[in-house]
C-alpha positions as CSV (number, residue, x, y, z in Angstrom):
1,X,-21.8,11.8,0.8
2,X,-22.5,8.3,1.6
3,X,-22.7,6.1,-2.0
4,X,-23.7,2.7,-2.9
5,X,-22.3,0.7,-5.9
6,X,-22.3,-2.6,-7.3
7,X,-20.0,-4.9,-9.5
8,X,-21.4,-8.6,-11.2
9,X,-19.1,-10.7,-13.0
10,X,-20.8,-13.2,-15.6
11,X,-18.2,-16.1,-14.4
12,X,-19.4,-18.5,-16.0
13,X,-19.9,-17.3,-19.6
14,X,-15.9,-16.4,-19.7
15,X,-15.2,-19.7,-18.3
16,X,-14.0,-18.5,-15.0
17,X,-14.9,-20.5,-12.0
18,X,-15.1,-18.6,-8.3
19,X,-13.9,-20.3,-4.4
20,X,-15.8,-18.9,-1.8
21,X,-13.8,-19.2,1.4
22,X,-16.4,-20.6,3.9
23,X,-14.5,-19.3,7.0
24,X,-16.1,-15.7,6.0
25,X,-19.7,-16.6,4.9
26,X,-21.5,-15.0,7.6
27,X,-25.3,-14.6,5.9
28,X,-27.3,-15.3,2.9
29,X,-28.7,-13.6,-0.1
30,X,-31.5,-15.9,-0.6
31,X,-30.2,-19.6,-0.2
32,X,-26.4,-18.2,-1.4
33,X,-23.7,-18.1,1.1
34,X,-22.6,-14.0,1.6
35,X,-20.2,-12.7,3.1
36,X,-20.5,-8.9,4.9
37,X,-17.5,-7.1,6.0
38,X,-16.9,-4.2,7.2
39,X,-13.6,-1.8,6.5
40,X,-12.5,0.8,9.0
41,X,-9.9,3.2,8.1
42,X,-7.9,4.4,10.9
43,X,-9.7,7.9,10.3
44,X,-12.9,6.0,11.3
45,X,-14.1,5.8,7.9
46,X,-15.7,2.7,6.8
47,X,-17.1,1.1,3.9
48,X,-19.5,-2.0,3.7
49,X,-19.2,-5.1,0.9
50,X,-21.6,-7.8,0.7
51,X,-20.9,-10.3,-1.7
52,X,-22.3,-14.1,-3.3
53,X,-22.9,-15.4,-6.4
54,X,-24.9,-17.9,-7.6
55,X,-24.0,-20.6,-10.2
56,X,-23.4,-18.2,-13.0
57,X,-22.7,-14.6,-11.6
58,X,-20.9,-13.0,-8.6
59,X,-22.2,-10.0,-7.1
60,X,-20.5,-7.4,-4.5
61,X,-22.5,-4.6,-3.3
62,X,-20.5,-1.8,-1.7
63,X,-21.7,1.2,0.5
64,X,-19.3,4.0,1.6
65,X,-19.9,3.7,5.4
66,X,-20.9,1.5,7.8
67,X,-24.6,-0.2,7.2
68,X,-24.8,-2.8,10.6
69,X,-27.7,-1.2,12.4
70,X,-29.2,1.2,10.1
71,X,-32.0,1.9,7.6
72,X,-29.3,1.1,5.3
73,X,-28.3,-2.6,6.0
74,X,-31.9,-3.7,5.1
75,X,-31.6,-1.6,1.8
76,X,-28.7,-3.6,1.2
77,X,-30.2,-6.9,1.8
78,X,-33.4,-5.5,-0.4
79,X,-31.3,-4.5,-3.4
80,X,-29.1,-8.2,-2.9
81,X,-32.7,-10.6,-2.8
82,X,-34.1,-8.4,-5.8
83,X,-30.8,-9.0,-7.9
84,X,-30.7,-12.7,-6.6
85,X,-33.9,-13.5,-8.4
């Protein structure tokens, strides 16, 4: 059954700084750089990450299949802008 989860790292409370490598930022979460990527398995399974952060946390959202095209993609980009706030 298909899942979604999410990880956020307070950065910069433990001091920690984080280097986004520009050559993957393919969309925004409000006015953050993101990046979405899709992993295939050789089975044909996939999962979906979309991650950003903003100038204190970093976020990655995770959903156990592939999103591009479906109901699901705009949930993701819902749950992202909500948490961006």
């Amino acid at each position: 059954m298909p899942a979604f989860s999410m990880y956020e790292w307070a950065y910069k409370a433990e001091g920690a700084s984080v280097v986004t490598q520009m050559e993957y930022v393919n969309t925004k979460v409000k006015e953050y750089p993101a990046i979405l990527m899709e992993y295939r398995a050789p089975s044909g399974k996939a999962y979906t990450s979309l991650s950003w952060h903003t100038p204190d946390k970093f976020y990655e959202l995770t959903y156990s299949g592939s999103v591009k095209g479906t109901p699901h993609e705009k949930f993701l980009y819902e749950v992202a802008v909500g948490i961006a706030q």
